[in-house]
TORPA-4810 file (N, C-alpha, C, O; in nm, 3 decimals):
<nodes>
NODE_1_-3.056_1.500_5.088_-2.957_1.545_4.991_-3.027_1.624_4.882_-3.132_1.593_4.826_X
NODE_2_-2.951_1.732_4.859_-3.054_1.776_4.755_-2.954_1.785_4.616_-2.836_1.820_4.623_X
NODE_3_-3.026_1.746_4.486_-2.959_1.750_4.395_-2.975_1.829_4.237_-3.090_1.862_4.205_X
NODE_4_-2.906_1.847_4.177_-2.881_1.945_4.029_-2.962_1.872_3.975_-2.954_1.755_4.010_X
NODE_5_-3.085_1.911_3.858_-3.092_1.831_3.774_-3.090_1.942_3.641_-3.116_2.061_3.629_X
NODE_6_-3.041_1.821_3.543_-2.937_1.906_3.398_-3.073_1.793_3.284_-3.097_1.677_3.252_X
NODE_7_-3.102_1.874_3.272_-3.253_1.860_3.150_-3.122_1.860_3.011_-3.035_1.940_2.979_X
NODE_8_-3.162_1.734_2.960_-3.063_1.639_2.831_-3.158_1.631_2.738_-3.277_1.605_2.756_X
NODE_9_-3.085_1.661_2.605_-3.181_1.634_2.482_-3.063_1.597_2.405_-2.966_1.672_2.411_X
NODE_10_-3.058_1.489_2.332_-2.932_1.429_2.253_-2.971_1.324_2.113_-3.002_1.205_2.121_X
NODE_11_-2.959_1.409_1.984_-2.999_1.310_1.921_-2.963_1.192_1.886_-2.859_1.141_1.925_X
NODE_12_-3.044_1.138_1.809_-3.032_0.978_1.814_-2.996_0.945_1.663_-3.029_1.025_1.576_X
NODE_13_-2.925_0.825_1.630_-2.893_0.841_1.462_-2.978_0.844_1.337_-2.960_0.875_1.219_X
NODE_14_-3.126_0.777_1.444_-3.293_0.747_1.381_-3.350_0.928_1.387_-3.469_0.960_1.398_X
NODE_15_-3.217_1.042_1.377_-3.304_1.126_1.426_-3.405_1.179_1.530_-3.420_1.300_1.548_X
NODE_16_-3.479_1.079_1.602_-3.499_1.111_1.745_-3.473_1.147_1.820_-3.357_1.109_1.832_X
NODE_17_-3.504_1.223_1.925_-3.457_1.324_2.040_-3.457_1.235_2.173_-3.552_1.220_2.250_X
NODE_18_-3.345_1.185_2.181_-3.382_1.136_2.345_-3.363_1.293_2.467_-3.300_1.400_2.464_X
NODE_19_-3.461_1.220_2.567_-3.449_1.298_2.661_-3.452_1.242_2.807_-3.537_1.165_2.852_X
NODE_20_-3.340_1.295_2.876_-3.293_1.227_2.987_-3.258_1.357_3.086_-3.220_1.468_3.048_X
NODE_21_-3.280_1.315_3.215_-3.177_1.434_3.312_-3.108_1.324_3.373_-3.138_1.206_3.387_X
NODE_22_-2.993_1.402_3.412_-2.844_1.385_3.477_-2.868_1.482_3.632_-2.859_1.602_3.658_X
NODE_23_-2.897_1.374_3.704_-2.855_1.421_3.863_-2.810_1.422_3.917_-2.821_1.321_3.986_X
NODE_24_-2.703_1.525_3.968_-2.570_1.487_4.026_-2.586_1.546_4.230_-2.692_1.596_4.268_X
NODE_25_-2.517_1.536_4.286_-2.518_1.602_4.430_-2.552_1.756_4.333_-2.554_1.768_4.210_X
NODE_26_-2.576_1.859_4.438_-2.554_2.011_4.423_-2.452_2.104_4.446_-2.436_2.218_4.400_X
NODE_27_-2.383_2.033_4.528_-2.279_2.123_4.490_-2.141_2.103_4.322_-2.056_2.176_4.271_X
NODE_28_-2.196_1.954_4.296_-2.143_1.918_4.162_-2.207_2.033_4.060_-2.327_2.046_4.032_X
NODE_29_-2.080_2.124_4.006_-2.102_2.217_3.872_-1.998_2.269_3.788_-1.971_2.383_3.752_X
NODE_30_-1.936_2.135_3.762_-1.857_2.182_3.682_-1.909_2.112_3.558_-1.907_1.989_3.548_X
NODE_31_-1.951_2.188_3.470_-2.002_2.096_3.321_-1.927_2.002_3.292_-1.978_1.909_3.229_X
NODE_32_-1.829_1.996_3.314_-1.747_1.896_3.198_-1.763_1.746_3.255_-1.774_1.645_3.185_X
NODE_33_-1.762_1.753_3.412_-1.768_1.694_3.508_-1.938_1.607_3.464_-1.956_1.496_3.413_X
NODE_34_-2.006_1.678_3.495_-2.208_1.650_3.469_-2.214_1.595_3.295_-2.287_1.510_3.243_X
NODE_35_-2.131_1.660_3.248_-2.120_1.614_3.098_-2.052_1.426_3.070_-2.096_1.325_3.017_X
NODE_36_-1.931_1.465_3.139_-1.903_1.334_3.130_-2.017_1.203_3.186_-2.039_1.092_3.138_X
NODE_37_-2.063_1.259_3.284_-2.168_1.114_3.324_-2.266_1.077_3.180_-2.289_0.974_3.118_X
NODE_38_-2.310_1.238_3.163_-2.402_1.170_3.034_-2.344_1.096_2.955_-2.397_0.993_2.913_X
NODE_39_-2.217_1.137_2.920_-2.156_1.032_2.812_-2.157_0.885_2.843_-2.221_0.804_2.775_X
NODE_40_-2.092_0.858_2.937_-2.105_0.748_3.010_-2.216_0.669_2.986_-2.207_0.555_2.943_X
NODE_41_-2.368_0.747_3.024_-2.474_0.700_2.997_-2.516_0.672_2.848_-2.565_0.571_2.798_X
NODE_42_-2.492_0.751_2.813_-2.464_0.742_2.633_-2.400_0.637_2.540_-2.443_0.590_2.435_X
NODE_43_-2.305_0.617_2.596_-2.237_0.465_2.595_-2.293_0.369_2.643_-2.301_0.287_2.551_X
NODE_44_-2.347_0.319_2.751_-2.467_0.203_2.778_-2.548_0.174_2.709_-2.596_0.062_2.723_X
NODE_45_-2.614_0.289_2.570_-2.686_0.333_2.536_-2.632_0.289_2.413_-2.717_0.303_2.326_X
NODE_46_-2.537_0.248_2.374_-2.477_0.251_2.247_-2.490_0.343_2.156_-2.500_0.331_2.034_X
NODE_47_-2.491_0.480_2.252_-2.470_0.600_2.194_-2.298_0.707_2.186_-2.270_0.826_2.173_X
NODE_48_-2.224_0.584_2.202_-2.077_0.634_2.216_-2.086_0.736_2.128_-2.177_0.726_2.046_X
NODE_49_-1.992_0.865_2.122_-1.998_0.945_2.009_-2.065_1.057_1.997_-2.027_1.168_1.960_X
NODE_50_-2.189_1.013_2.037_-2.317_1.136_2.025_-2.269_1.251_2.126_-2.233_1.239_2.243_X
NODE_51_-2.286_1.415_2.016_-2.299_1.514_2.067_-2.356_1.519_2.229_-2.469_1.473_2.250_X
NODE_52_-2.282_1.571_2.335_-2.328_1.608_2.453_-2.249_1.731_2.498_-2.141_1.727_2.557_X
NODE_53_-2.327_1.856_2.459_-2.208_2.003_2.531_-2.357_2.035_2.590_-2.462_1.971_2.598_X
NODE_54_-2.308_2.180_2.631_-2.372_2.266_2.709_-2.493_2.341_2.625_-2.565_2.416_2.691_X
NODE_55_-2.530_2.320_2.434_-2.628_2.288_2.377_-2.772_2.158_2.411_-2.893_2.144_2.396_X
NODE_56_-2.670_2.100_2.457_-2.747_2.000_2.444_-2.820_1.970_2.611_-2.924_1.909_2.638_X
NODE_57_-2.722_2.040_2.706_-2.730_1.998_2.858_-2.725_2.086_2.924_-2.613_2.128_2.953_X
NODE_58_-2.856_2.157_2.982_-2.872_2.267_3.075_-2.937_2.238_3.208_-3.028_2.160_3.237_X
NODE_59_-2.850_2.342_3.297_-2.942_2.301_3.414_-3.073_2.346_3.410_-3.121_2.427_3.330_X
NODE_60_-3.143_2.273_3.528_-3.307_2.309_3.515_-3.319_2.370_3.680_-3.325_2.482_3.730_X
NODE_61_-3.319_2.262_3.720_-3.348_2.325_3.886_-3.246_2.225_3.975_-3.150_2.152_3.951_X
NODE_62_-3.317_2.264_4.083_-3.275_2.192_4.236_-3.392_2.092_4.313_-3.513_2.111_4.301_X
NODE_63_-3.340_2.001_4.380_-3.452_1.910_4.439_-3.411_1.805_4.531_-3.298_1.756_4.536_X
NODE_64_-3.524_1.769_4.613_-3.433_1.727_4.695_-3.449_1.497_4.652_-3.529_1.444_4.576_X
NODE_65_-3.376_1.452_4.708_-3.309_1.329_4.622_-3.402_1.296_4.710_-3.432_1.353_4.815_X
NODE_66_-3.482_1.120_4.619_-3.539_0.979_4.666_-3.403_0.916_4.735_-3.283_0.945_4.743_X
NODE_67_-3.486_0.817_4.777_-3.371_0.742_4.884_-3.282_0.634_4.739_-3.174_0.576_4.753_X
NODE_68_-3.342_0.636_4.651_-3.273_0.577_4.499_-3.203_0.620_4.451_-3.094_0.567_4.432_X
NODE_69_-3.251_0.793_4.391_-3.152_0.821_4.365_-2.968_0.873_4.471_-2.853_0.899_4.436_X
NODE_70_-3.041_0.862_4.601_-2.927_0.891_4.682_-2.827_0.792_4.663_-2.711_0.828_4.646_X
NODE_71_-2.869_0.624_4.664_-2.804_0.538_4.672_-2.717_0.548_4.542_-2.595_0.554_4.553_X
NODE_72_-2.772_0.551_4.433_-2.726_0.556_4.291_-2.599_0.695_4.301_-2.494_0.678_4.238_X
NODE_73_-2.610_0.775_4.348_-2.534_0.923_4.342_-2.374_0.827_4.450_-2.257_0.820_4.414_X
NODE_74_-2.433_0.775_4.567_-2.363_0.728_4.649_-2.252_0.652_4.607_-2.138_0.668_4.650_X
NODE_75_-2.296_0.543_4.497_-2.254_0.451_4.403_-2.163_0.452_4.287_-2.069_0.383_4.248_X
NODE_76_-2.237_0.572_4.241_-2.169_0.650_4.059_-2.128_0.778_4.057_-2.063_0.835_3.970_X
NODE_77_-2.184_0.833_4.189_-2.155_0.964_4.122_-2.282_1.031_4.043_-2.248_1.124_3.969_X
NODE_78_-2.379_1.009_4.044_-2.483_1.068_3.921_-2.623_0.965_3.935_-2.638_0.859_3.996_X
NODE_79_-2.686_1.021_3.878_-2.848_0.921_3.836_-2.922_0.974_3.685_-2.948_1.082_3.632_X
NODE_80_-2.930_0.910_3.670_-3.074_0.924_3.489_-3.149_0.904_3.511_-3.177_0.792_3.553_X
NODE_81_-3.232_0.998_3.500_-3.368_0.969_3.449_-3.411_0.944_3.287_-3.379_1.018_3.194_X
NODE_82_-3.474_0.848_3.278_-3.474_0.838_3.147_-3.606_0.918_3.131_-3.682_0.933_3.226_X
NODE_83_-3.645_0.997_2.937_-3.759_1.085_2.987_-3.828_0.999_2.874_-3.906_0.907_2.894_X
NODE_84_-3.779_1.052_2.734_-3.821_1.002_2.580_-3.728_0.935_2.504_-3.621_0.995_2.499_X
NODE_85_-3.732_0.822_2.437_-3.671_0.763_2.324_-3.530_0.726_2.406_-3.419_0.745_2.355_X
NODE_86_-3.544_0.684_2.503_-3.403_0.617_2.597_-3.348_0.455_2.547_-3.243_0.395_2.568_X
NODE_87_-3.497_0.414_2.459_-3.455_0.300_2.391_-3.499_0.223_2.317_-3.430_0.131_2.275_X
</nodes>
């Protein structure tokens, strides 16, 4: 499977930059769509609220999926990577 990954930078209320990608299948591209998961994730995060547009969330590349993240995509719809300041 090969999948989108959308390079996330979202600040934090400590001012900190978290940084995360959002991996969705590839043919998933509709922003609003890839946007909403981050939120989602953002909320786990007890980051309900926090800024997430197309500032904040760009695609980067293409690649092809671990057998993890396949399962996780299989599951949710999406995968995180967590990068910096995730918690």
């Amino acid at each position: 499977m090969k999948v989108s990954v959308w390079d996330t930078y979202v600040k934090r209320t400590d001012n900190r930059v978290m940084h995360f990608d959002i991996l969705v299948p590839s043919d998933v591209t509709a922003e609003e769509t890839i946007f909403s998961y981050g939120k989602t994730y953002l909320k786990s995060k007890a980051m309900e609220g926090a800024e997430l547009t197309a500032r904040e969330c760009k695609f980067c590349h293409i690649e092809k999926a671990s057998d993890e993240v396949m399962v996780a995509i299989e599951q949710k719809g999406y995968f995180i990577i967590e990068m910096e300041n995730c918690n």
